[in-house]
N, C-alpha and C positions, 0 to 999 in steps of 0.2 A: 468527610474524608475517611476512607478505609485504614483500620487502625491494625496491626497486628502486633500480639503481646510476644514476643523474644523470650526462651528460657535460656539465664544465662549458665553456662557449661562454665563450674571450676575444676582448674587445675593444679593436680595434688603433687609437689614436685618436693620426692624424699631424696635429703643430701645426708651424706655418711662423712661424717669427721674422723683423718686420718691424724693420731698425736704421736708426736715423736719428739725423742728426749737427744738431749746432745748436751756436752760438758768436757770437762780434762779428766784422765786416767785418777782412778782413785787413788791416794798414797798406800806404802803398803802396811797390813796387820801389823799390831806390834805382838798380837797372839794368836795362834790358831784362831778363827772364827767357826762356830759351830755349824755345821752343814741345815739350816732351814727344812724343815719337813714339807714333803710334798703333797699338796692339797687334791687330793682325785676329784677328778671331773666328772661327775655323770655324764654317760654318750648322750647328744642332741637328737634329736627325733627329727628324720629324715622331714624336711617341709612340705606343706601339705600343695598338692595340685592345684593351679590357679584356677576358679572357677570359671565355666563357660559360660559368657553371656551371651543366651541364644539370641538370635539374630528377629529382626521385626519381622512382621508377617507384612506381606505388598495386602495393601487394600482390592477389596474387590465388591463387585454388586453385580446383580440381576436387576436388569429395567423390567418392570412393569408395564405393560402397554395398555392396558386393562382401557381403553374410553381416554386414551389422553388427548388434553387439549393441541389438538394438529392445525395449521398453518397450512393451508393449499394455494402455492402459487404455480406459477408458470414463466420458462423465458425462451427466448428464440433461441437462442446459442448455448451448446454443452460447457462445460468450464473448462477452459482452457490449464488450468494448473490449479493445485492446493499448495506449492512448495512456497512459503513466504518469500524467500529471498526472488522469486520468480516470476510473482504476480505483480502487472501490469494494467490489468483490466476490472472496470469496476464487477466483473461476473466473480472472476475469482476473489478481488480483495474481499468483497460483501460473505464471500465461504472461510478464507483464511480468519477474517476476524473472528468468527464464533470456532470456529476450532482449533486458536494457538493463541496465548498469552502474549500481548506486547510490553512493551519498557514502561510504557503511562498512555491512557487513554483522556477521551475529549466525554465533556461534561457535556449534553448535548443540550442544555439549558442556557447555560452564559457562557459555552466556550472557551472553557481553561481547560488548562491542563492537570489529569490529574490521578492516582496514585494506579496502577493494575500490575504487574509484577514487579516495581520497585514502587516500594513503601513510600520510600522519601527522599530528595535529593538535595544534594549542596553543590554550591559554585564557587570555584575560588575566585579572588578578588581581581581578577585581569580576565573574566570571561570564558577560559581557554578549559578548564579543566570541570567536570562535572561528576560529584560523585553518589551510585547510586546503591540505594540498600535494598537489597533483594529479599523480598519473601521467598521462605524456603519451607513452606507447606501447600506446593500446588503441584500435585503427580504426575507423572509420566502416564499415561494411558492404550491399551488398545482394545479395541472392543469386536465381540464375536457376533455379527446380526442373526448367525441361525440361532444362537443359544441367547442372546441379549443379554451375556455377561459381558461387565467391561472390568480387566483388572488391569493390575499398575504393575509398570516396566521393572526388571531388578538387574541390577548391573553383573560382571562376572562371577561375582560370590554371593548373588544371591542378595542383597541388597535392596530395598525397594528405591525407587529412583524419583526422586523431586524434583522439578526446576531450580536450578541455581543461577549463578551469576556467570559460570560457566559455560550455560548454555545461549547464555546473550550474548558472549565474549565471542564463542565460534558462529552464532548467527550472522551478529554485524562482519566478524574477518571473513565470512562466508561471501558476504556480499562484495566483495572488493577482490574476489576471487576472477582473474579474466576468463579463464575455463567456462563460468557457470554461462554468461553469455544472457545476463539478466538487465532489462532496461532499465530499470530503478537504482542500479550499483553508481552510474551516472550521477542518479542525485545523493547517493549518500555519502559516495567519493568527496567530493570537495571539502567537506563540513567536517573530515574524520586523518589524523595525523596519517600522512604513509599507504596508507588506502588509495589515494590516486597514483602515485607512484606504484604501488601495485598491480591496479584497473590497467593500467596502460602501461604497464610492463613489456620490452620489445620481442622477448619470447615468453608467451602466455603459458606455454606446456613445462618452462624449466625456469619457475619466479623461486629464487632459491627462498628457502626457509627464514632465516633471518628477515626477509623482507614483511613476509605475513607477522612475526614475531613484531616486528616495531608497529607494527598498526595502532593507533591509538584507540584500542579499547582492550582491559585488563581486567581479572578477573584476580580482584586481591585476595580476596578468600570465597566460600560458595555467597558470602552476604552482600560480596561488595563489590561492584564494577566498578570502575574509573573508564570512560572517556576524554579522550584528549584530543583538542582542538588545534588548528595550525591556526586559526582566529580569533578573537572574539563574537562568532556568528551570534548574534541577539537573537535569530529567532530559531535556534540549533532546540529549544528545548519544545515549541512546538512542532518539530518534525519526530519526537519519540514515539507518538505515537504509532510512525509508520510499522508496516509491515517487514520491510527487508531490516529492520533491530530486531525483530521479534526471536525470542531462545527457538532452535530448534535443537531437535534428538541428535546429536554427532552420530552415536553408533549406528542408529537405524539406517541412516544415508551412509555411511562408510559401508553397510550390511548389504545395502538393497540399491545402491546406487542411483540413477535418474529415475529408481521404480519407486524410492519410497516413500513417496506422496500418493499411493493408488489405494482405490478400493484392498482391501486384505493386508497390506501391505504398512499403511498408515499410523505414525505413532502423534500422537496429538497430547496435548495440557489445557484447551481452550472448556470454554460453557457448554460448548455442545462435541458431538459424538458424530464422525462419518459411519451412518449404517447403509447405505448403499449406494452407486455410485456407478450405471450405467451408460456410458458415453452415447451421445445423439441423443439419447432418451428420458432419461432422468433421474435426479438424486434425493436423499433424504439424509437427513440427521436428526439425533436426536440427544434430548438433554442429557449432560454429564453428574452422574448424580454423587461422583465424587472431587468435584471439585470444591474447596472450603465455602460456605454458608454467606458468607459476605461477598466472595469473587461471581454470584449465583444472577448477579442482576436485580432483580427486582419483575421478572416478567412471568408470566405462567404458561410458557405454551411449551408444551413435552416434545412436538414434532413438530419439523415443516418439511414440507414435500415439496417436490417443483418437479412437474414435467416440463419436456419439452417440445414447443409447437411449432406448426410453419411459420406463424405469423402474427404481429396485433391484433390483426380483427379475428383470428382465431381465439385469443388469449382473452379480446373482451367478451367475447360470446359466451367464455367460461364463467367470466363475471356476470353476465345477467343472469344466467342459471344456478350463481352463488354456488359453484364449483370453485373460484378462488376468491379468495380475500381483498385482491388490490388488481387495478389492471390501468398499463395505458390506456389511451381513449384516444382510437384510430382519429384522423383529420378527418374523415364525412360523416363519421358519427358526432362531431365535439357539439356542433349546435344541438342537435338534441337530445344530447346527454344535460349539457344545462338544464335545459329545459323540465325534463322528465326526474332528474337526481340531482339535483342543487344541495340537497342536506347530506349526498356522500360523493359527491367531491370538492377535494382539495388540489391546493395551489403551491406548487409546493419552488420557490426562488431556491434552485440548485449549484449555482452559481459557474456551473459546465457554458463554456465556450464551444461553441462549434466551427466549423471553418473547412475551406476549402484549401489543402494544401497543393503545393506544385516544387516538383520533385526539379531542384536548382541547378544540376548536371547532364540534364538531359533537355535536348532540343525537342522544342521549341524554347522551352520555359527555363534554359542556362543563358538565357535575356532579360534584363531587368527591366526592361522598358516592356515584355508583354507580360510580365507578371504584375505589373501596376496597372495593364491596363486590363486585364480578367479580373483583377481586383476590385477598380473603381467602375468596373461598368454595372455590377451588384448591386440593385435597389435595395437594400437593406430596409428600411422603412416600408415599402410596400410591400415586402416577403413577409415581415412580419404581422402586418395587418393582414393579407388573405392566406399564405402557404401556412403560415404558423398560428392562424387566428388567436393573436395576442398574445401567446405563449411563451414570448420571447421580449428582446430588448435588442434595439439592432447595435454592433459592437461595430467599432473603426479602429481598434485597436484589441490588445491581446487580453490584459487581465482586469476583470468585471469590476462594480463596485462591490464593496467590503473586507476588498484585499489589500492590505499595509501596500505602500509603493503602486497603487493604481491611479493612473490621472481617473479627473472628472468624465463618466465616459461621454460627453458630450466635446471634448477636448483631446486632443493629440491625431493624429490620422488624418486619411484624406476620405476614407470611408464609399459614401457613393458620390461620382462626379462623371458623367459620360462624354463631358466635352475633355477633362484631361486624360480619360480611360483611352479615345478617339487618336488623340493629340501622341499618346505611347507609345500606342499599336502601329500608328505611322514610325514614329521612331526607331521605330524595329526593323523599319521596312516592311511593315503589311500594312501598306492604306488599307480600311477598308474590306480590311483582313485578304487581299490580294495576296494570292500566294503561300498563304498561311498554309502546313502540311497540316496531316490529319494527325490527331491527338487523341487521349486515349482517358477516361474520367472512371475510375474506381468508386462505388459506394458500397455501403453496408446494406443488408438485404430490406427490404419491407417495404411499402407504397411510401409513408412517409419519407425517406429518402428519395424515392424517384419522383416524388413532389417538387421536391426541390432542386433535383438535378436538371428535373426540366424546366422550374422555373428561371435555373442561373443559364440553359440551352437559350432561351426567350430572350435573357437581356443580355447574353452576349451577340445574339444574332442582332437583335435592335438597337445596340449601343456601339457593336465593332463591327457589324455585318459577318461575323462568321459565323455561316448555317451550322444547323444543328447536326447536317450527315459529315461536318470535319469533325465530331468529336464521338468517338465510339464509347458506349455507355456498358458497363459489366457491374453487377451487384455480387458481392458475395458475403457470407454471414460473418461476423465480426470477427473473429478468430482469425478468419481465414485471409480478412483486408488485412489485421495486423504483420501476418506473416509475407503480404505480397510484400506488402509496402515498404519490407525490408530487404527487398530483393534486390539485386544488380540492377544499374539501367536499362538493358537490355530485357529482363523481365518484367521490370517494376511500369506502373500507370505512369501518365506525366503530371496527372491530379487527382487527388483522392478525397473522399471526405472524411473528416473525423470530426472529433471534440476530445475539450483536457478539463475535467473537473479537479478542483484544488486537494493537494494532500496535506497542506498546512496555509495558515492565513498571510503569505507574503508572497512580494511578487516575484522574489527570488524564484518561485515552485512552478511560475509563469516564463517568465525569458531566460533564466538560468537554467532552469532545471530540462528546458521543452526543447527550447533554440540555441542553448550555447554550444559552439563547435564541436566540443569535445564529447558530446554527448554518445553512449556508444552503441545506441540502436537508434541515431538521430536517422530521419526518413526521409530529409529533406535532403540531406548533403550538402550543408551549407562548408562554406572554405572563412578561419577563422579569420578573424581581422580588427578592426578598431572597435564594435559593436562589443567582441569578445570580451575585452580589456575594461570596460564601463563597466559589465556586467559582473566580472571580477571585483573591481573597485566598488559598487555598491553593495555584492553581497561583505565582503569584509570589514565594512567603515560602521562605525558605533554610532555615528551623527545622524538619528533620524531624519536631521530636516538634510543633509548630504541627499542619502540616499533616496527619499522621494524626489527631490529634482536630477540624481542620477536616470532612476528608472522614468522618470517622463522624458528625457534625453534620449533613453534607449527604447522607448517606445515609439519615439519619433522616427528614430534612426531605423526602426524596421519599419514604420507605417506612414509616415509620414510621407509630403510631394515626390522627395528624393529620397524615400526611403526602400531597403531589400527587397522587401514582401516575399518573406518565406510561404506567407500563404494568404488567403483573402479571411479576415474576421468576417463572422454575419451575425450573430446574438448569443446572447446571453441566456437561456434556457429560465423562463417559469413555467414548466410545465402543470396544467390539470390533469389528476388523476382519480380514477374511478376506486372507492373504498371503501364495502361495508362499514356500518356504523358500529358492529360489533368487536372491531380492529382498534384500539389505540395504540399509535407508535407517534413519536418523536423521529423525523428524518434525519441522519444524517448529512451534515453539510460536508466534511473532511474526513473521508477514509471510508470504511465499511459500516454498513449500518449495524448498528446494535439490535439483533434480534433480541437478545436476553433480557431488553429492555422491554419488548413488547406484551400486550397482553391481547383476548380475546373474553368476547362474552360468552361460554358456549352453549350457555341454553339461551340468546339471541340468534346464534349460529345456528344451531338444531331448527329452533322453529323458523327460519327460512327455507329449509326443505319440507316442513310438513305445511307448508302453507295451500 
């Protein structure tokens, strides 16, 4: 556990005693009294100027670049955002973690929680209130890449600038901001006093002040936040680590508006340093060499680079030329990648659900009876034997094993069944998918996906009889799905695909946080109802064994024979991936991965090009 020593600050409080005499009139002389001689005073000497205590110097440094250990990766997609409270997507969270400080971070060994901008916390005895002690030696930073100095922030007078407790105070109210227009506010709403009342305020342009003022998170002094809860949420302290708590700059963002998360623009406190930052193309960072010695990680690598490619199999090709460090491994390469690199690859259980969603407002699929049967006509089981070659775990329901409140996943759902898929679709009124109009299937770019969109083309045509030219197929790169797929009906696909990897280990982060109504970039458009209320009722209740037979309840109630089907599960993600042996890292299971944790060998690295 990361220790930091406090100096403590005394204060010197001078009181001045005012005496005063009071009594009855003196009686009078019985003789003259002799007049007292007057004692001169020497004049006092005018008091001397308080002395100036001149002001701290902001830290600063010049990186060396001199042979550092650099990181070459690659991904398909530019980063959608660096603004914590804004990221959404594993591209961006994976950037946000190493360049901004959160509340408490994940041990990625046994999975607690545990200390990274606040030292240490306490709970009062009804659950509801949390209070945490802020380190107050981690800097404000921004860094110049033509000159590879990075100095630290100073406030109006000059001032060098810390992280405080104030900066996590405006972070969290930041998130419950309706303006910001941030998916994540959704889940940290519910868990945070006054914040949803906020989120969902009926005019978002004029939420008067006092409103953001009661939000339950409070900045008592720079040391000490209080959070306060309208629950007892039990699993409220592994959601700290998220990203939308995490301190950011108020000024910068008051300065520079939605710009000041950009390249030049950027003010950061994290392990690493944004040095460059080319859209479609690609970015780099590099280590913060002023952040405190213990906040440092433990990893050695100075830089990581990432371009950006058309595609997997362009990104493994970089990998066989040991151009980058780690790479998917396209589906027609996987068998003889085993084969040929058994000793560098890894199997890495992500615990990411994938799925096919359908958008619940829009016809065809504002039928519940043809979304159960796009559902169950999904061979799960045999996608992932051949489309996935074993990559996977086929899902019937939403949240995986090793998540608090997940059934048995061999348990809840109706999963693959093509005679009640058959039996729906009639229901609907499309025997046979008779009459069925054309529809319209969204995925993300790369063969891999169009594997599978044509494997789900195959067994809906063989299981419902609807060809595969009723359903028009559009790919576009992750970003850009995320953006459609929040578009009016009229714009938006009527099925798309995604996945939801976990942000903390409960299912709440699963049917709560993904599917409930209120959700305020929900994609689905679901209309709230009795499902909403269970899910309510289990994130609130203290009674572990309550809430696992809640969330198997609610898990039925969407997957189940008679249940919603916001969208079709299909697995559970263990991917293999391709990994020089000279890379040790520990994966992330929940949130962004810990680079700072990672290291390289580089004279194992070197001598793979001089080979």
């Amino acid at each position: 556990m990361k220790k930091t020593l406090w100096m403590v600050l005394g204060l010197l409080i001078v009181s001045s005693l005012i005496l005063t005499a009071c009594g009855s009139p003196a009686p009078a002389p019985e003789a003259p009294a002799e007049e007292a001689p007057v004692e001169e005073v020497a004049p006092t000497e005018a008091p001397a100027a308080p002395t100036e205590v001149p002001k701290p110097e902001p830290m600063s440094a010049t990186i060396a670049l001199d042979n550092p250990v650099t990181f070459h990766g690659y991904s398909t997609t530019d980063i959608p955002t660096l603004d914590p409270q804004l990221g959404e997507d594993v591209v961006s969270i994976n950037y946000i973690e190493q360049l901004f400080v959160h509340l408490t971070n994940y041990d990625l060994d046994t999975a607690e929680i545990v200390p990274e901008g606040a030292t240490s916390w306490e709970v009062s005895d009804d659950g509801m209130t949390y209070t945490f002690t802020i380190r107050t030696d981690i800097p404000w930073v921004t860094y110049n890449s033509d000159t590879h100095e990075v100095v630290q922030e100073v406030d109006a007078d000059g001032y060098p600038r810390f992280v405080t407790a104030h900066d996590f105070e405006y972070g969290i109210k930041r998130s419950c901001d309706p303006n910001l227009g941030a998916y994540y506010s959704s889940v940290i709403a519910p868990q945070i006093v006054g914040c949803e009342d906020t989120l969902y305020y009926d005019d978002p342009e004029n939420v008067p002040d006092e409103m953001y003022d009661a939000i339950g998170a409070e900045a008592v002094d720079d040391e000490t936040l209080v959070v306060t809860l309208p629950f007892p949420a039990s699993y409220f302290l592994s959601m700290t680590p998220m990203w939308p708590l995490a301190a950011v700059p108020s000024w910068a963002i008051e300065e520079n508006g939605g710009n000041w998360a950009e390249d030049g623009t950027i003010v950061t406190d994290g392990r690493y340093l944004l040095d460059q930052w080319i859209h479609g193309v690609g970015r780099t960072v590099v280590r913060n060499p002023l952040m405190p010695e213990d906040m440092q990680g433990g990893g050695n690598i100075d830089v990581f680079v990432t371009n950006v490619v058309p595609d997997a199999t362009t990104g493994y090709a970089l990998w066989l030329n040991g151009e980058v460090e780690t790479s998917g491994i396209p589906d027609a390469e996987l068998e003889n990648h085993l084969v040929e690199f058994p000793e560098e690859t890894i199997q890495i259980p992500d615990l990411a659900v994938f799925y096919i969603a359908f958008r619940e407002t829009k016809p065809p699929f504002d039928d519940v009876h043809v979304r159960r049967a796009f559902s169950a006509a999904f061979d799960r089981e045999t996608f992932n034997e051949t489309v996935r070659q074993g990559q996977g775990l086929p899902m019937k329901h939403f949240a995986p094993p090793g998540i608090f409140g997940a059934p048995p996943i061999n348990e809840v759902g109706v999963g693959y069944d093509p005679e009640y898929a058959a039996a729906e679709l009639a229901a609907a009124g499309y025997p046979n998918c008779e009459g069925f109009p054309q529809v319209s299937l969204l995925g993300y770019s790369g063969q891999s996906t169009l594997n599978w969109i044509e494997f789900a083309q195959a067994n809906w045509a063989e299981n419902l009889g609807c060809s595969p030219d009723l359903i028009t197929v559009e790919q576009q790169s992750f970003s850009e799905l995320l953006a459609t797929t929040k578009l009016d009906d009229e714009e938006a696909p009527n099925m798309w695909t995604l996945g939801w990897g976990p942000d903390y280990a409960d299912e709440n982060n699963w049917v709560g946080d993904v599917l409930h109504c209120d959700n305020t970039s929900e994609r689905i458009r679901r209309t709230c109802g009795d499902i909403d209320a269970m899910i309510e009722q289990a994130r609130s209740s203290t009674d572990p064994e309550e809430r696992i037979q809640l969330y198997s309840q609610i898990e039925d109630a969407f997957f189940g024979p008679e249940g919603e089907v916001p969208f079709a599960p299909l697995y559970v993600r263990i991917g293999f991936v391709a990994e020089h042996d000279w890379l040790t890292r520990t994966p992330a299971l929940f949130g962004g991965d810990q680079w700072y944790t990672w290291t390289i060998d580089q004279e194992a690295q070197a001598a793979f090009g001089a080979e």
